[in-house]
N, C-alpha and C positions, 0 to 999 in steps of 0.2 A: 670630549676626548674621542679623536675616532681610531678605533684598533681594526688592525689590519692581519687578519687568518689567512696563512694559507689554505687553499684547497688541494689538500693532501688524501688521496684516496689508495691506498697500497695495503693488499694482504699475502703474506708468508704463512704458507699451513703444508704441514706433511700430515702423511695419512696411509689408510687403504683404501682401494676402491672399495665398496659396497655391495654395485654389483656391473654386471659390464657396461659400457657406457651405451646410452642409448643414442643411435643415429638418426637421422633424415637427411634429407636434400631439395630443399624448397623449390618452387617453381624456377624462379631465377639459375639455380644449378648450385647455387651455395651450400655447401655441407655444414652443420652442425651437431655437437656431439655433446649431450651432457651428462654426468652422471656424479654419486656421489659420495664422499671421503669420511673414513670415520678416525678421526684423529686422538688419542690415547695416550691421557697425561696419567699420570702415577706421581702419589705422595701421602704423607703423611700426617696424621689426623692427630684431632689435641688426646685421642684415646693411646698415639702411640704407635697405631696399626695401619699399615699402608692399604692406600684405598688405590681404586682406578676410576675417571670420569672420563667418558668417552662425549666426544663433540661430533657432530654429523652436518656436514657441509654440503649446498647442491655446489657443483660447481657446472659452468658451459663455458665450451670452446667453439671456435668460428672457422671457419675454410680449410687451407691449409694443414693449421693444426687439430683439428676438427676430425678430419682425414688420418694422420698420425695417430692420436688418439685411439678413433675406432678400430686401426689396424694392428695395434701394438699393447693394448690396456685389456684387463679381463678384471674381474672379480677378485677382490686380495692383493691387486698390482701396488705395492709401493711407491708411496709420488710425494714431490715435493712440484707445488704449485705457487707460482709466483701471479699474480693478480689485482682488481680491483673490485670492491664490493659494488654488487646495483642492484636495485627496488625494483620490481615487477607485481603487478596489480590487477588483477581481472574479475570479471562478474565469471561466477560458475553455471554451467547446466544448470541447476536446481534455486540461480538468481542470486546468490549469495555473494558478496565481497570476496575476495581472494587475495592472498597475498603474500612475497618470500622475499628474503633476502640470499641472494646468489653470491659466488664470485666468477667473475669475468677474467678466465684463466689469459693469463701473455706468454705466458712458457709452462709447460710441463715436464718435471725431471721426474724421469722412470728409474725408480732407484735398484729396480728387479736385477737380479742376476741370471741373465737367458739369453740364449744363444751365442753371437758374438759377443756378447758381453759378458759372458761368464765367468772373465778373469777379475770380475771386482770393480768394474767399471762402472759407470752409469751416461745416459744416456738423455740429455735434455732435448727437448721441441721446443722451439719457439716459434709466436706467429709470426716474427720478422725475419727469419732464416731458417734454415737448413740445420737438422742435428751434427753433432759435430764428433769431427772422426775422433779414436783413441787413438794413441800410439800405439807402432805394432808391440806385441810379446816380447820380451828379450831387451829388449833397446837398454840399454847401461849410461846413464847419463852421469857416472859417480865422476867421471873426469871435469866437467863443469862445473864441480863444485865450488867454491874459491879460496875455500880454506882447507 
């Protein structure tokens, strides 16, 4: 019998940063920015009493959004990151194996309420476009309703 798996690789994680994201810009000129999310789930236990488990993600971004990132993201920033998981493996300074598991951010939504966004908006990056305007203040769309 031969079975046929997709190669399905996609992660959805909201979070805080941790702490601000860490930059370079490699020989080439290409920026990179990674930094990473601590994500905080809340429930309850067979005692009754609600517990909290925190998850801590590295995550890294590549050029464009790389750039956005470091300009826009601090410590504490609110994000929902859309991605894929990848393996990274190295010998250490002191000879040793190394090893993590990353996500390889494709978009970063800044969920922060700051500056122009402060009316409750939010504010997504993606590395294939441009963030994307809000509507202005005021705008009334109650007449498009259709009922």
């Amino acid at each position: 019998m031969d079975i046929r798996m997709p190669a399905i690789n996609k992660v959805l994680i909201s979070g805080n940063l941790t702490n601000d994201p860490r930059t370079n810009i490699l020989e080439n000129g290409t920026h990179v920015a990674s930094f990473s999310v601590a994500n905080n789930q809340r429930y309850r236990g067979k005692d009754g009493e609600w517990h909290d488990k925190t998850c801590f993600v590295d995550v890294v971004t590549w050029r464009q959004l790389a750039e956005r990132v470091a300009s826009k993201l601090h410590k504490g920033s609110p994000v929902m990151i859309e991605g894929e998981l990848q393996f990274s493996q190295w010998n250490a300074q002191d000879g040793t194996k190394r090893s993590r598991v990353e996500i390889l951010a494709r978009s970063v939504q800044m969920l922060e309420k700051t500056g122009d966004y402060a009316s409750g908006s939010s504010q997504k990056v993606d590395s294939s476009e441009p963030p994307r305007r809000e509507e202005p203040q005021g705008t009334d769309y109650s007449d498009d309703i259709p009922f």
